[in-house]
Phi, psi and omega in degrees: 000139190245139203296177178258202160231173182263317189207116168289080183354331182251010176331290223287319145319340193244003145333129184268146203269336119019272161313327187263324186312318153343285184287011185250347186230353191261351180226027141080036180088330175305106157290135174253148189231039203260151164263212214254319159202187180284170182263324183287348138324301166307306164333283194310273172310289206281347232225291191088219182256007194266147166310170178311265171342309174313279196295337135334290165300346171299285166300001175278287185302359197262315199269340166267326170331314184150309213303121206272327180314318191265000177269341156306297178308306184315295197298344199275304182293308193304312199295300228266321160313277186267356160065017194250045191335307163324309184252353170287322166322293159336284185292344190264340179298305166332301129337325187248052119237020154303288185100076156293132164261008170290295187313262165004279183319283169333291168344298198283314178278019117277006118245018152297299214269304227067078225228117202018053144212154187291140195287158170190110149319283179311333150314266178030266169295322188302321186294303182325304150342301180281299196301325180304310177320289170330313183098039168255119169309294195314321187283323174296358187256331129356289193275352175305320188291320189238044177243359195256325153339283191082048172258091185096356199176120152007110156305105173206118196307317179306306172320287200301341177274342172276351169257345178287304192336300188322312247234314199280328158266339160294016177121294208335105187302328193257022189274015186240358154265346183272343172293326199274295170319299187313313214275329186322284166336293171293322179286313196240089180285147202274173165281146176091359212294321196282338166290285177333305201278334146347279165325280197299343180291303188329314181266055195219328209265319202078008186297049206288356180288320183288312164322314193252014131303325190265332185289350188275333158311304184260022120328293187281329180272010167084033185250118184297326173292337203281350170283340182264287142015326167265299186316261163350332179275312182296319188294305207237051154039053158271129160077338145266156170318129169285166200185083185314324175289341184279312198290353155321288200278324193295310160292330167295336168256035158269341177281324191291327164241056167090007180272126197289335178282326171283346150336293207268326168288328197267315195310331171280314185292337173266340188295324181265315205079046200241088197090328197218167182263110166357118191195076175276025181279294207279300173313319169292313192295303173296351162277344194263346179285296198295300246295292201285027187192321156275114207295279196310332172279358167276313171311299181311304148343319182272330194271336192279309165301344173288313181262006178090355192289090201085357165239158166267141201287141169212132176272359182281325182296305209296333171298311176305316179305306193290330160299334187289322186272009155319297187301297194312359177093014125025050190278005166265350184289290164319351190272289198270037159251333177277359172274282183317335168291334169260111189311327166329340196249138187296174154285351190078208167253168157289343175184182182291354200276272187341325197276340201239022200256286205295331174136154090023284202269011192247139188244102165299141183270206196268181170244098158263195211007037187284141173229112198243134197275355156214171152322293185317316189281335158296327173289314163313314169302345184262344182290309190310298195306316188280349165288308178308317225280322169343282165301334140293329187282297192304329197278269199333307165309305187294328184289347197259319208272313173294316183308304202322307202270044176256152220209319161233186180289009202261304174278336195269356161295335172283331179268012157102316192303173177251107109002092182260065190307132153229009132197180172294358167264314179243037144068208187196172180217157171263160197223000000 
């Protein structure tokens, strides 16, 4: 069995900054950590108890039929499954003009985020449209966003308020923090707020030189997303040169006044050693900030404690983390608190290098309260490990080698083995 790793540590680099700016500003400051539906629905409708593949040919033929339900589910597993973007369209279009109320909703955030299609807002707003039509609140809080934006759609302030109103009677659970923020936003607007938003059409745009003019403006005026936003542009060099030490000083000073993504983003730079000198004493202190408000600065959080990091290793903790970063919405946060809950199970790696330092199929028993203050001294511990595994593997062999040549019970019990007899004419062999 090949152990897994939990997370892989440069995930968050190969992150297109694009997308993450997306969730910092297309959902209003809000984190929502609600999915597109729940996942024991998806189970539940689309899945049963059956594989994938099963319930997928069910709902293919359910689904050519007319069952506008099972022309959803087709479309769900090719996405959310089968990773197939290409053949999930179809049925989902199919679906939200079915009158689905799912379908839509999806439709529309793949092609907000552009997420294996090329982004287009306007396409968007039409599903968001169509999902309002359908009667999913979340999709009328969707277009709410991106009239309030202008993505796609007219910037007009009256719209975003008659549709979160909208979005807020038809159930839509988070439309009353987001009703509560606008008015915020209007009586007391932060510095900077109409320059931020400037911005984001602009890298919405691709302007990213203007973009990242402009975040320096309501930067420099002390507004913490547009500072964690110019940071992210200096780390993967939009529009500015790139420059890890500049995105550095930009997160920090979002973290220093409390945004919990920038907690958790300078808490990854010191955590790589990326701009600043490794220091994964200073990465726990900023996951431990982020932890109680950000689903990813709770997951990171948890990693620290799974793998010791800057911590003394404890797995109980790292369990207890990773549930906090479900509830916060999370999709990973539940998986590896019941792989960890079952003691059987190694914790794995911090990554593939460790994974390929110790060996593929070798399970290390926990460190526990172990604290190792960088990579380097963790990558040693797996050099140490993988020498014991070495040395065990060679002890086992020469010990296997010896059974062999034992000829009665007398050498093959001196040679560690059990003496397997079996009758008096054809002897016995050791084991």
């Amino acid at each position: 069995m090949r152990i897994p790793f939990s997370s892989c540590v440069s995930v968050f680099s190969s992150v297109h900054a694009h997308q993450l700016l997306l969730s910092w500003f297309v959902l209003g400051g809000i984190l929502s950590g609600s999915p597109l539906f729940a996942a024991g629905s998806f189970q539940e409708d689309c899945l049963g108890k059956s594989p994938a593949g099963i319930a997928l040919q069910s709902h293919l033929v359910a689904g050519k039929s007319g069952k506008v339900d099972s022309m959803f589910c087709a479309g769900a597993i090719h996405l959310y499954v089968q990773h197939d973007i290409n053949k999930a369209l179809p049925w989902l279009e199919k679906a939200a003009n079915g009158g689905d109320q799912r379908a839509p909703l999806v439709l529309g955030i793949l092609y907000e985020k552009g997420n294996g299609i090329p982004e287009n807002p306007a396409t968007a707003a039409r599903w968001y449209q169509k999902g309002m039509d359908n009667g999913n609140p979340a999709a009328v809080r969707r277009l709410a966003e991106l009239f309030r934006l202008g993505l796609g759609v007219p910037h007009d302030e009256s719209k975003v308020k008659e549709l979160l109103e909208k979005a807020a009677a038809m159930g839509d659970k988070a439309a009353p923090k987001f009703i509560e923020k606008h008015e915020q936003d209007r009586l007391h607007p932060k510095a900077g707020q109409s320059i931020k938003e400037e911005a984001y059409r602009a890298y919405k745009q691709k302007q990213f030189e203007k973009a990242a003019k402009l975040y320096r403006q309501c930067a420099d005026m002390g507004n913490d997303q547009c500072q964690l936003a110019l940071g992210v542009q200096y780390e993967f060099g939009e529009g500015v040169p790139k420059n890890e030490s500049q995105a550095v000083a930009w997160y920090r000073k979002s973290a220093d006044q409390g945004n919990a993504i920038g907690q958790k983003t300078l808490g990854l730079m010191y955590e790589l050693g990326k701009g600043v000198g490794e220091n994964w004493a200073e990465a726990f202190r900023l996951y431990s900030l982020s932890a109680p408000k950000y689903k990813d600065g709770a997951f990171a959080l948890g990693r620290m404690y799974e793998f010791g990091m800057g911590v003394p290793q404890n797995r109980a903790l790292a369990i207890e983390t990773f549930k906090k970063a479900a509830s916060l919405g999370h999709p990973d946060g539940n998986y590896w608190a019941r792989w960890l809950n079952n003691y059987t199970n190694c914790i794995g790696f911090r990554n593939e290098e460790e994974q390929k330092t110790l060996g593929f199929l070798r399970c290390p028993a926990d460190p526990v309260g172990v604290t190792f203050r960088n990579n380097n001294e963790r990558l040693a511990y797996m050099r140490e490990k993988g020498k014991e595994f070495d040395q065990m593997e060679a002890e086992a062999r020469a010990r296997q080698a010896e059974r062999g040549k034992a000829t009665n019970e007398s050498s093959c019990n001196f040679a560690g083995g059990v003496w397997m007899g079996r009758n008096s004419s054809s002897g016995g062999y050791c084991q």
